[in-house]
N, C-alpha and C positions, 0 to 999 in steps of 0.2 A: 504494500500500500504506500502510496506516495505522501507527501506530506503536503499539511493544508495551506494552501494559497495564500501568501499575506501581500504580495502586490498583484497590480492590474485590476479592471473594475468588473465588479457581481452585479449581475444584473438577478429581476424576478419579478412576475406580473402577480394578479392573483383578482380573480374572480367572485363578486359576490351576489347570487341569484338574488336573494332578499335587499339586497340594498340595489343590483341591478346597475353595477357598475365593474369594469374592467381599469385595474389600475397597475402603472409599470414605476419600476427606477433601479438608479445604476446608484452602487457605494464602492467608492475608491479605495478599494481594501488596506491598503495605507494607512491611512486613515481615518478609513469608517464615517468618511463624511460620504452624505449623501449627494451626489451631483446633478441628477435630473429624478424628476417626477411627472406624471403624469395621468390624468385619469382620462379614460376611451370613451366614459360612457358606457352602455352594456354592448360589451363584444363579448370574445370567448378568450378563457387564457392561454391559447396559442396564438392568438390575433397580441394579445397583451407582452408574452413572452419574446414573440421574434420581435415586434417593434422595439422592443427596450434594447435586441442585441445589435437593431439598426441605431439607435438614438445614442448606443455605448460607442459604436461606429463613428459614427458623426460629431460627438466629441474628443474620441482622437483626434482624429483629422483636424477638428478647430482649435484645439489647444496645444497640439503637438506633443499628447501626452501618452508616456513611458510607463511601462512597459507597452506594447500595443500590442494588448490580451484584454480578452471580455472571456466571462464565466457565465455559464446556464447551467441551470439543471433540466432543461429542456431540449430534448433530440430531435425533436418538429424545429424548434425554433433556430439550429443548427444547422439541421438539411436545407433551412428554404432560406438562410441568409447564404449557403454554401452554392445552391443553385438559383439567386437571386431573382425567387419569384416565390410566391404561396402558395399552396394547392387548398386554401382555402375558398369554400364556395360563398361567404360571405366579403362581398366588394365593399367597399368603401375609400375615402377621398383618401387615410391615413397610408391605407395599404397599398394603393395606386404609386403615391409620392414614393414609400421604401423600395419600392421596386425598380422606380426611374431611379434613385436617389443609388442604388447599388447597381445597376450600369451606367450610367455616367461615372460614376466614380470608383470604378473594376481596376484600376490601375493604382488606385489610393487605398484601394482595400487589400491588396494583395499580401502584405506584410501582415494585414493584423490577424492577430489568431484569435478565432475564436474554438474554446474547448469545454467540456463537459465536467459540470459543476459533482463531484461525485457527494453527495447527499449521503449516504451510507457511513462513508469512510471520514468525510471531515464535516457532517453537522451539516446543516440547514445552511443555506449561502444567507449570506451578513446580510443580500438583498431581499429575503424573505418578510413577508407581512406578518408572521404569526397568526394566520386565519386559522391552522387545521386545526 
């Protein structure tokens, strides 16, 4: 087992039916500061999850920030920033833009890694809402 991740940024969305909202964000493992937020409105949390590992994206790229690794614990939200599109049947304006947003900028995404937040082995990612 590898050892738990203390740089690069966690991302984690998380979904609530009763409240009826979809909400994401990224914490700079560093630090433990939160860097972006965001709530979808009612989506789904794989709609919630990939956007956060595009929005961790996008603040690389703005801030010129090091290491350039994003963490999930989502393997949806992995495959469809990997093959920069969603195979979600649910469209919207968010999900339209991450997909332009990650061809156009295939050539600025190339370095960064994004890898699998393993949940088992080092705890809930620092990005986690504590819903369960």
């Amino acid at each position: 087992m590898s050892k738990r991740p203390i740089v690069g940024i966690a991302t984690d969305a998380a979904h609530s039916t009763k409240r009826e909202i979809t909400e994401f964000q990224g914490i700079d493992l560093a630090t433990g500061e939160r860097i972006f937020y965001q709530n979808l409105g009612n989506q789904t949390v794989n709609i919630g999850e990939f956007l956060a590992v595009v929005e961790a994206a996008k603040y690389i790229i703005e801030n010129d920030f090091k290491p350039r690794v994003i963490y999930t614990d989502s393997m949806t939200a992995i495959s469809w920033f990997n093959n920069k599109r969603t195979a979600s049947k649910k469209k919207n304006k968010a999900l339209q833009k991450a997909e332009i947003f990650l061809k156009m900028f295939a050539v600025d995404l190339e370095d960064i890694e994004v890898l699998h937040w393993d949940n088992k082995g080092w705890g809930e990612t620092p990005a986690d809402f504590g819903n369960k």
